[in-house]
C-alpha positions in Angstrom: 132.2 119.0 -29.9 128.6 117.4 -29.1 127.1 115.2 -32.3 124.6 116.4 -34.6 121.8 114.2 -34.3 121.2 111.8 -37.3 118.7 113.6 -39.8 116.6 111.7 -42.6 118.1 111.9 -46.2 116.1 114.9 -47.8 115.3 112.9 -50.6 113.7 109.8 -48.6 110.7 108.0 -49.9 107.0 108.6 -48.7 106.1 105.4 -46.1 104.4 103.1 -47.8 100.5 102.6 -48.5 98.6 100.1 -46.1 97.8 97.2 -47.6 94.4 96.2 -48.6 91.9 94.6 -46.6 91.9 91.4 -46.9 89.9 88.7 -45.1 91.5 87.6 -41.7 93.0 84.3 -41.7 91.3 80.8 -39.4 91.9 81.9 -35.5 94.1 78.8 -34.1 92.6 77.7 -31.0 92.9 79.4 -28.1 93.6 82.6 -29.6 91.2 85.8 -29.3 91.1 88.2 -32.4 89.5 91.5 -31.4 88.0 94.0 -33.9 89.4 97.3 -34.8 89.1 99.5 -32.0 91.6 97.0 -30.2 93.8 97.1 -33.1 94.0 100.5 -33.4 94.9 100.4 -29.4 97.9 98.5 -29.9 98.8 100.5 -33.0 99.0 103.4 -30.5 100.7 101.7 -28.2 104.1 101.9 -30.5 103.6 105.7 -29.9 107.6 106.1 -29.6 107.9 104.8 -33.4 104.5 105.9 -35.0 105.8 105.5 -38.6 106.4 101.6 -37.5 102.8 101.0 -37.1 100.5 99.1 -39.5 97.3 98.1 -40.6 96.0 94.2 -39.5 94.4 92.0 -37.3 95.2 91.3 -33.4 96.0 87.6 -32.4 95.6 87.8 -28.1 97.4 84.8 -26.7 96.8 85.0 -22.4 99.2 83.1 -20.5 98.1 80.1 -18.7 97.7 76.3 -19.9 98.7 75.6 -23.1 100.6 79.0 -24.0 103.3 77.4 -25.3 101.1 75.4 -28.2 99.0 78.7 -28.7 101.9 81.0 -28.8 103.7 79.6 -31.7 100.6 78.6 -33.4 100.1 82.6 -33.6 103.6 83.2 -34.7 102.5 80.7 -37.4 99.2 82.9 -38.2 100.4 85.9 -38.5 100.2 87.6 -41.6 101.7 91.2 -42.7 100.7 93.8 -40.5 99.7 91.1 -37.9 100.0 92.0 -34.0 100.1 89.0 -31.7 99.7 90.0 -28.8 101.0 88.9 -24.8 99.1 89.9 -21.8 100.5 90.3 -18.6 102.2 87.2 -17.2 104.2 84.5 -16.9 104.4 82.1 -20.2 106.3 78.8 -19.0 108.0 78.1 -22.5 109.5 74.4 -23.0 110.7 75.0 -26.1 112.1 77.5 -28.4 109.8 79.8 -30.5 110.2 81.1 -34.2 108.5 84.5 -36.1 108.9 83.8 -39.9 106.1 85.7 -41.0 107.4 89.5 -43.0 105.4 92.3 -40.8 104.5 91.1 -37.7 104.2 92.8 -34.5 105.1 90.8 -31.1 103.9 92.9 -28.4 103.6 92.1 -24.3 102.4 94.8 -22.0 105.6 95.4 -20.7 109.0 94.0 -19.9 108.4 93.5 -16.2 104.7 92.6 -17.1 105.0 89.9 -19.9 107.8 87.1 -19.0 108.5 84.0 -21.8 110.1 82.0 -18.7 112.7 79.0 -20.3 114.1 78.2 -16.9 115.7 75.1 -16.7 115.1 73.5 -20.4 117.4 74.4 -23.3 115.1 76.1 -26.2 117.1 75.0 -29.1 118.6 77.7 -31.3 116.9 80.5 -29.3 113.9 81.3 -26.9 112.9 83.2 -30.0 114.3 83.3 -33.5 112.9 85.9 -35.9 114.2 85.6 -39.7 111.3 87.6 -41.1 111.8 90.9 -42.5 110.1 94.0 -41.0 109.4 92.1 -37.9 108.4 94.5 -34.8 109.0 93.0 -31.3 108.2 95.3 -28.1 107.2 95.0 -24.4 108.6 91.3 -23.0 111.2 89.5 -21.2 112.7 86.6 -22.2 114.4 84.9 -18.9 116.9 81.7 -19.0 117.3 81.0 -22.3 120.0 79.4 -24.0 122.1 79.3 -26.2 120.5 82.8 -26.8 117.7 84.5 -25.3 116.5 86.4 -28.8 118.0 85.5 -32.1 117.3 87.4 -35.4 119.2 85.8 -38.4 119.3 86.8 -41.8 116.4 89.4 -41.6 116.0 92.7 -42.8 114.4 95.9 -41.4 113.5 94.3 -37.9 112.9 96.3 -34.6 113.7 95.4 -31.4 111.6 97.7 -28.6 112.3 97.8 -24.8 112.7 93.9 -24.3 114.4 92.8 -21.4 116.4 89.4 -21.4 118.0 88.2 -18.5 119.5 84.7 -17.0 120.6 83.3 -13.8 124.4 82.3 -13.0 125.5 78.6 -13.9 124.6 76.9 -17.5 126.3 76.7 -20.8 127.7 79.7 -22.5 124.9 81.8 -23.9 124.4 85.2 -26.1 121.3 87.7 -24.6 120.5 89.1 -28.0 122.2 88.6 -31.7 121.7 89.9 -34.7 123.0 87.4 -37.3 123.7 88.2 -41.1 121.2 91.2 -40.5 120.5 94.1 -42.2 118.3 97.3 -41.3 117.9 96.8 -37.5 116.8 98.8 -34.3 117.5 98.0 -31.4 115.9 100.4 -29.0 115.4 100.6 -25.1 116.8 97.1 -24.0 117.9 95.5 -20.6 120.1 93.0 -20.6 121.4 91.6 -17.6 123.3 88.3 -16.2 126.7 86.2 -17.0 125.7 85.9 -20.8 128.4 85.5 -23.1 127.5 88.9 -25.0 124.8 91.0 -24.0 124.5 91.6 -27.2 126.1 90.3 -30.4 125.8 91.6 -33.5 127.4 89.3 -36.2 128.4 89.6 -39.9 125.2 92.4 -40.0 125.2 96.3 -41.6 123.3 98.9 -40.8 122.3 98.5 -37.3 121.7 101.5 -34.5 121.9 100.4 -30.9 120.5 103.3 -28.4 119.6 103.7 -25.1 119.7 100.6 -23.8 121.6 99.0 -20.2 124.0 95.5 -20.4 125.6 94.7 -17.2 127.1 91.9 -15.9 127.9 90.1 -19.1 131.5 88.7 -20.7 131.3 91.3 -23.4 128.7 94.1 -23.2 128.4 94.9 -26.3 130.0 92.6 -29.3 130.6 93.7 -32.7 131.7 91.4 -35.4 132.5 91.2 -38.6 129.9 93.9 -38.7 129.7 97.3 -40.7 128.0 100.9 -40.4 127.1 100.1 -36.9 125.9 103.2 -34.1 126.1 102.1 -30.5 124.5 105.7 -28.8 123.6 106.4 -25.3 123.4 102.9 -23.4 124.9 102.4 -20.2 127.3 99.1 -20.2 128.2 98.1 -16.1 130.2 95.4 -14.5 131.1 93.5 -18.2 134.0 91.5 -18.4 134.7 94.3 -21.6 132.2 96.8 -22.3 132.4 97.1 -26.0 134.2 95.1 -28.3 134.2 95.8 -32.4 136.1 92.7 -34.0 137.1 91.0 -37.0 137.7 87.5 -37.1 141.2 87.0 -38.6 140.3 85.6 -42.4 136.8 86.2 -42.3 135.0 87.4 -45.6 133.8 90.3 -43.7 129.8 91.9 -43.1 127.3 90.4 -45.3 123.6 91.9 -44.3 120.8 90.3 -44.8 121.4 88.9 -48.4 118.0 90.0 -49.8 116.6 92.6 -52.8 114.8 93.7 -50.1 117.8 94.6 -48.3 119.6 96.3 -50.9 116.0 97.7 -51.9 115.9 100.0 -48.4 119.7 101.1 -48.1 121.7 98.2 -46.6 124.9 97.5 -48.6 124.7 94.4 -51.0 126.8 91.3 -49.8 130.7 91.7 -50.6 130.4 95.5 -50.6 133.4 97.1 -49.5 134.1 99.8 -46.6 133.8 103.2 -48.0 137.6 103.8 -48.7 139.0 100.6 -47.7 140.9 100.4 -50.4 140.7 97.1 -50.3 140.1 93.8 -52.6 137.5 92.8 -50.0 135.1 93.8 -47.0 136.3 95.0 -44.1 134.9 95.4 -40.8 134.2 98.7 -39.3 132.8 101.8 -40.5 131.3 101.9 -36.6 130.6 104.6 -34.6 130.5 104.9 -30.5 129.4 107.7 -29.1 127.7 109.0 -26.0 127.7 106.1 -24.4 128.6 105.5 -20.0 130.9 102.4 -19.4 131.4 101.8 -15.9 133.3 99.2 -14.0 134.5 96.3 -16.6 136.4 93.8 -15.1 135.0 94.1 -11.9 133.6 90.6 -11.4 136.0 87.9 -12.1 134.9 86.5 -15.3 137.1 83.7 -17.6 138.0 84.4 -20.5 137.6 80.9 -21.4 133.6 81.8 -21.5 134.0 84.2 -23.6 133.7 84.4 -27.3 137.0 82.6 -28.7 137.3 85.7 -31.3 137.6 88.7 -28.1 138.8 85.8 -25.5 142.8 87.1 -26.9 141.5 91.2 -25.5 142.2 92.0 -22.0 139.9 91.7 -19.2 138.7 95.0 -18.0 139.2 96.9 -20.9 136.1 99.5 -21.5 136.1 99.4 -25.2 138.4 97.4 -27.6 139.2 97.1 -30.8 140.7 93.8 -32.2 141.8 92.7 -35.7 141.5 93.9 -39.0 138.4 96.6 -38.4 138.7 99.7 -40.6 137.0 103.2 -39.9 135.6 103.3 -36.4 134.8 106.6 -34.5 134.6 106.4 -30.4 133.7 110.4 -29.2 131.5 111.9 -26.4 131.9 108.6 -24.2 132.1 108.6 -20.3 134.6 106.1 -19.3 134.7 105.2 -15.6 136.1 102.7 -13.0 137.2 100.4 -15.5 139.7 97.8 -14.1 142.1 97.6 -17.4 142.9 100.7 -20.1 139.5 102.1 -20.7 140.2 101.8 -25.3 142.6 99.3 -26.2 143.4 99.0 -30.3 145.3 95.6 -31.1 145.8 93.6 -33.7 144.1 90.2 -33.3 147.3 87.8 -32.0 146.5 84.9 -34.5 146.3 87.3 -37.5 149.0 87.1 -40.0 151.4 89.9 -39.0 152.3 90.5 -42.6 148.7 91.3 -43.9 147.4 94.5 -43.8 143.9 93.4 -43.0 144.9 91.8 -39.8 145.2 95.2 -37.7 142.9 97.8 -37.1 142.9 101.3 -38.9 141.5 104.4 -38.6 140.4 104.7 -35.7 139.5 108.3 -34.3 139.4 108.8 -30.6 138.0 111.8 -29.5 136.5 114.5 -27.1 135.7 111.4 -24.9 136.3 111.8 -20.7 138.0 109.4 -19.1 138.2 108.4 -15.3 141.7 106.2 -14.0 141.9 102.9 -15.0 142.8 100.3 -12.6 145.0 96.7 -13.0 143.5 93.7 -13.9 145.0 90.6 -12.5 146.7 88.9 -15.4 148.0 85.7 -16.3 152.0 85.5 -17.1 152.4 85.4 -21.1 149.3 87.1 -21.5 148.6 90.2 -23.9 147.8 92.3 -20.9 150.5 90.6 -19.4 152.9 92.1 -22.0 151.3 95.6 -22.7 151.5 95.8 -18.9 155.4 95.0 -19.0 155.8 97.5 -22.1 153.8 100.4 -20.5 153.7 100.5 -17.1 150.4 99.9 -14.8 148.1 101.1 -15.0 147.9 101.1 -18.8 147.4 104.8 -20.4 143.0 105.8 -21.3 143.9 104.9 -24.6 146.6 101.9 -24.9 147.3 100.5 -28.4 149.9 97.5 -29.4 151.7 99.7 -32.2 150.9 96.8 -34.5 151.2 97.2 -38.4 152.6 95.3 -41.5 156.2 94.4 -40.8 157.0 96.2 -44.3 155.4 99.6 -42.6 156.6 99.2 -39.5 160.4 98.6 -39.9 160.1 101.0 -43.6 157.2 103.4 -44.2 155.5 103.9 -40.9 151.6 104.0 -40.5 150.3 105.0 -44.1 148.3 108.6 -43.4 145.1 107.5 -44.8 145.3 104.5 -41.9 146.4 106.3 -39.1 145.3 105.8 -35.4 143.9 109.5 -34.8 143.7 110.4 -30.6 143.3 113.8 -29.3 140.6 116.3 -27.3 140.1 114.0 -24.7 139.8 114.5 -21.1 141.9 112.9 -18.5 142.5 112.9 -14.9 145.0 114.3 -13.4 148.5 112.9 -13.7 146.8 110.0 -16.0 148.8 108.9 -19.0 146.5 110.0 -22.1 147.8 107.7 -24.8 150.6 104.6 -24.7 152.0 102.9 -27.9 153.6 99.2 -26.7 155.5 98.8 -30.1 155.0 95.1 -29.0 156.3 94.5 -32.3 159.6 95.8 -31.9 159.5 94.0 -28.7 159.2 90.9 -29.9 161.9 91.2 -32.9 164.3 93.4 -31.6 163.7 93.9 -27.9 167.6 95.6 -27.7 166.1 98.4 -29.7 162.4 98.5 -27.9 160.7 101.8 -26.6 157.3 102.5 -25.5 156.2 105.5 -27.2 154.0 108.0 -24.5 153.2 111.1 -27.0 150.1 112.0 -29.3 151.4 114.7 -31.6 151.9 112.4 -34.5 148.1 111.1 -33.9 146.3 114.7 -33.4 145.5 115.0 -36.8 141.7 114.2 -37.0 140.2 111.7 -39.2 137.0 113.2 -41.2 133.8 112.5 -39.0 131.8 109.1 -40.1 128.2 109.2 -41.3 125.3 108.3 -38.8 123.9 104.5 -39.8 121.0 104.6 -42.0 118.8 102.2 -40.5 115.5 101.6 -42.3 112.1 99.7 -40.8 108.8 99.6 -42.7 109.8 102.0 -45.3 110.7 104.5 -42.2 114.5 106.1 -41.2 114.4 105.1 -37.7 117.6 107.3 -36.7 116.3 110.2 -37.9 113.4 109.3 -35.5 113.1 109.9 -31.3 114.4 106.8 -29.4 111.5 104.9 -27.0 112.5 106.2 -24.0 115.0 108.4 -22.0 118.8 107.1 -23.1 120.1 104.7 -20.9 122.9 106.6 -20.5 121.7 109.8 -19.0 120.1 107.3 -16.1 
């Protein structure tokens, strides 16, 4: 049943007027600041997003002696629909760099071109952290930085455009790129490759779209938390410790965006807004889809869970895609699943939730029309959750393995309420693969005389209702409704 791509609300608002001229602010030294012919070169040069493109002066910052000094003092600069532009080169950074300004453009000329180089120096919060709104950043690496290599926190409507970020083995823990209480994001076209603790990590944000893009070799491909009306399409996720994980930290308040008029202004929900039929008092995590994406070979590298993120540290290594804790609404369809080490979906209940809240396990989640390749058997330590689904289910675990967690007062009275159910069906498996598993590690654990596993999917077939595309807006401009940068990353 293949997608319909995302469309544009009929009823969206014209882009924007340019702003007025204005009269170019003092050059900081060092910096060139060409005329309009080059500016209207670099506006071209963000073909793939055209309606991302606006009117202001070019701040050209060549690599060499004193980049570092020159660099930020352009970041400083730069005014609304600003471009500060990186040539070709390698900028030897000592410390870490910040983009407050609303508007700006931060373009290199290329990801294997233009290199922001932190190797061997820690570069405080970030190599780069953006926290202004409508920020545009395209065309760089950023190599060896920790604790992350791009940071955006608490901005709204900012684009992130075939950047590559990458690290060596050895070091502290660090995250390749995060989106922190965000709203209104892109991220479009990026490698991210090495032993980072997420490849990318999208935190407490709404309204993000993630496309195209490759993360390999990382603890967690892909981590979601706390996070709401999320699309992760098309990227290619390799040789993670888990591909994708969508989380909610047991007690946490839930998504918040970026907590601006702005934000609410240009479609991303206002703080403390609830998940579209939740139900609930409060937020909840979810309302994520996953679709079309290739993930390939997690768990293959021996990688401890003691570096990973404590929240997804509890999920089993080698898992393709899991879901953990309280998340509500999330759609995984059209996903090639392949040479994963562990079950290639796991849905669990985070282990240090309370077992008697309803928000502490996951629900309504739709698993569909996805094809799935045999799982293999991680090697797992005695006690462990894989330890135990493995003892309740038999190795290797079924494509789609879930703990069979709910409220005691459902489980042992009511059963799974319909409105939350676990919805699994229209998938492709190989042959003599085990489609679908339910540990009832619950009953295991209280009753264990009266424990079964629980093999069949005819009380899951029924299909939730399909969740609506992320409406993810940038400069006034619906960038799903727009042509990603490049070819996806998962047809490569």
């Amino acid at each position: 049943m293949p997608a319909a791509p995302p469309t544009a609300p009929p009823d969206r608002a014209a882009p924007p007027e340019p702003p007025a001229r204005r009269r170019p602010a003092p050059c900081p030294p060092g910096i060139r600041r060409r005329g309009a012919a080059a500016l209207r070169a670099a506006a071209a040069a963000l073909a793939a997003l055209p309606a991302l493109a606006a009117a202001g002066a070019e701040l050209r910052v060549p690599a060499g002696p004193q980049a570092e000094e020159r660099l930020q003092a352009a970041l400083e600069a730069a005014r609304p629909g600003d471009v500060v532009m990186l040539e070709a080169g390698r900028y030897a950074l000592g410390r870490g760099l910040s983009l407050g300004a609303d508007g700006a453009t931060l373009e290199g000329a290329g990801a294997e071109a233009t290199i922001l180089s932190f190797e061997g120096r820690e570069a405080g919060e970030a190599g780069l952290l953006v926290s202004g709104d409508d920020a545009i950043l395209r065309g760089f690496a950023i190599e060896d930085a920790a604790p992350a290599a791009l940071r955006v926190r608490g901005a709204n409507g900012v684009a992130l455009i075939g950047i590559r970020v990458a690290r060596g083995a050895g070091g502290a823990p660090a995250d390749g790129i995060v989106l922190e209480r965000a709203g209104n994001a892109l991220i479009d076209g990026v490698a991210v490759e090495g032993p980072w603790r997420a490849g990318v990590r999208i935190d407490r944000a709404r309204n993000v779209l993630l496309r195209g893009s490759r993360i390999r070799g990382a603890q967690t491909g892909v981590a979601l938390l706390d996070s709401s009306a999320v699309d992760v399409i098309d990227n290619a996720l390799s040789e993670n410790r888990i591909g994708i994980a969508i989380a909610a930290r047991p007690g946490a308040a839930g998504p918040q965006g970026a907590g601006s008029e702005k934000a609410a202004r240009d479609g991303a929900e206002p703080d403390g807004a609830a998940s579209e039929g939740a139900g609930d008092a409060g937020p909840r995590a979810g309302r994520t889809r996953v679709l079309r994406n290739r993930i390939r070979a997690s768990g293959a590298a021996e990688r401890p869970a003691s570096a990973a993120d404590p929240t997804l540290a509890p999920a089993p290594a080698g898992a393709g895609l899991a879901v953990l804790g309280g998340v509500r609404d999330v759609e995984i369809f059209e996903n090639d699943f392949a040479e994963n080490r562990g079950a290639n979906v796991l849905i669990l209940a985070h282990p240090e939730a309370d077992d008697s809240a309803a928000a502490a396990f996951p629900t309504r989640v739709h698993v569909h029309h996805n094809a799935f390749a045999p799982a293999g058997t991680p090697r797992v330590e005695e006690g462990s959750l894989a330890a135990l689904l493995i003892e309740a289910l038999g190795a290797p675990l079924p494509d789609v393995t879930w703990d069979g967690a709910m409220p005691r007062w459902s489980y042992f009275l009511l059963g799974q309420d319909a409105e939350d159910r676990i919805s699994v069906h229209d998938n492709a498996h190989a042959p003599g693969a085990r489609g679908f598993g339910n540990a009832h590690l619950m009953m295991r654990r209280l009753a264990p005389w009266l424990h079964r596993p629980d093999f069949g999917t005819a009380q899951l077939a029924p299909g939730l209702a399909p969740l609506p595309a992320a409406r993810v807006i940038v400069r006034g401009q619906d960038v799903a409704a727009q042509a990603p940068s490049a070819e996806p990353a998962a047809a490569r």
